[in-house]
C-alpha positions, 0 to 999 in steps of 0.5 A: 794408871795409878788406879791398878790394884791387879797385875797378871803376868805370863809365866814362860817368856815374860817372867821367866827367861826359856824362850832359848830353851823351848826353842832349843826342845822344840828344835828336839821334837822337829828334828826326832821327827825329821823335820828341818829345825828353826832359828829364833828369828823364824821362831818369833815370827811364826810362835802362836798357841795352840801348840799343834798350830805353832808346829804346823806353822812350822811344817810339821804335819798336823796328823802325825802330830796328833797321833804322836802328841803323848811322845811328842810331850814326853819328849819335850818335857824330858828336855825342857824340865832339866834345861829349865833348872838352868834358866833364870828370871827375866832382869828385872823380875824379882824388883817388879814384883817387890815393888807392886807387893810394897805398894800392896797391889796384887800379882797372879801368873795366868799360863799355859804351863802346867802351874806344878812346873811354875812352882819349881821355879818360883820355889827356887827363886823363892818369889812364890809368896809374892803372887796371890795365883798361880794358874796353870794349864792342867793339861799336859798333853801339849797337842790338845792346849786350849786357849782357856787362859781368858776364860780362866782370868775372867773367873778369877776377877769375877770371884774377887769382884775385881774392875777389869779397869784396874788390870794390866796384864802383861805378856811376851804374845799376842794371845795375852794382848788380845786376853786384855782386849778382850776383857777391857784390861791394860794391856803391855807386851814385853819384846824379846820373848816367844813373839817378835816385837813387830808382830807384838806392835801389830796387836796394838798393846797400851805399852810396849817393853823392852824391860820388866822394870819399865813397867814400875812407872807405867803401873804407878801411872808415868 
């Protein structure tokens, strides 16, 4: 794999350390809403995109959610923005991307998260010049999240004329798994974020981490 010229990170639960903290304002929205809060354990084992699929998954009903989702948004941001102020990278982060910058390999961050919010964080880590993208979801209202990161990482390889067989993308999901299956990128799942690490084994990534800094020998190849 000595040949990858590209890495796309995810954002929350792969780079940045608020798998708690989501779990912690969705607990928030369950419970406003009468509804029994989870556990981490559970949390992992149920965690897909979209989000109205992931809540209903949890026993939230689907209608109500869709007629609440502004407040449901409202609410969870209200928390989530202070509380991520005390989140931190994932260990390792800040040395990966040193590292792929030195080699002179390009990073990007491909999300669902709104790539405003990203570039606090990126500012307060001062890591912002160590990727050449930031591409975010626009769409705020969390009801109605697409699945357009796909759509949106083949854009950008196709604008920069970029082998998908010089790709990894790496991820804490099974939708960044089944992104690089299905635009023939390399593809690394990182356990201990948003989704278990049997169901990340499952989706059959090429790698599978415990660490970010693990990923420095797969990219040059070892």
């Amino acid at each position: 794999m000595s040949n990858i010229e590209l890495v796309v990170f995810d954002w929350n639960g792969t780079l940045f350390n608020d798998v708690y903290t989501v779990v912690a304002c969705d607990n928030i929205v369950l419970t406003t809403y009468n509804y029994s809060s989870v556990g981490i354990r559970k949390y992992r084992d149920n965690f897909r995109q979209p989000i109205i699929d992931h809540f209903e998954d949890l026993g939230f009903n689907r209608e109500l959610f869709e007629q609440e989702s502004d407040n449901i948004a409202q609410l969870f941001s209200y928390h989530y923005e202070k509380m991520a102020l005390k989140c931190d990278l994932r260990w390792g982060a800040k040395k990966l991307l040193l590292e792929i910058a030195r080699q002179g390999k390009q990073s990007i961050i491909l999300s669902n998260h709104p790539a405003e919010l990203i570039d606090i964080h990126l500012n307060r880590f001062k890591i912002k010049h160590l990727f050449s993208e930031i591409s975010g979801n626009d769409n705020q209202k969390i009801c109605h999240f697409k699945l357009a990161k796909e759509d949106r990482l083949k854009n950008y390889l196709e604008k920069h004329e970029i082998d998908p067989q010089n790709v990894i993308i790496i991820g804490d999901t099974i939708e960044e798994v089944e992104i690089g299956h299905n635009l023939g990128l390399y593809t690394a799942a990182i356990s201990n974020g948003f989704c278990s690490k049997s169901r990340l084994k499952v989706c059959q990534p090429d790698h599978l981490i415990t660490n970010l800094v693990q990923l420095i020998d797969i990219i040059n190849g070892g």
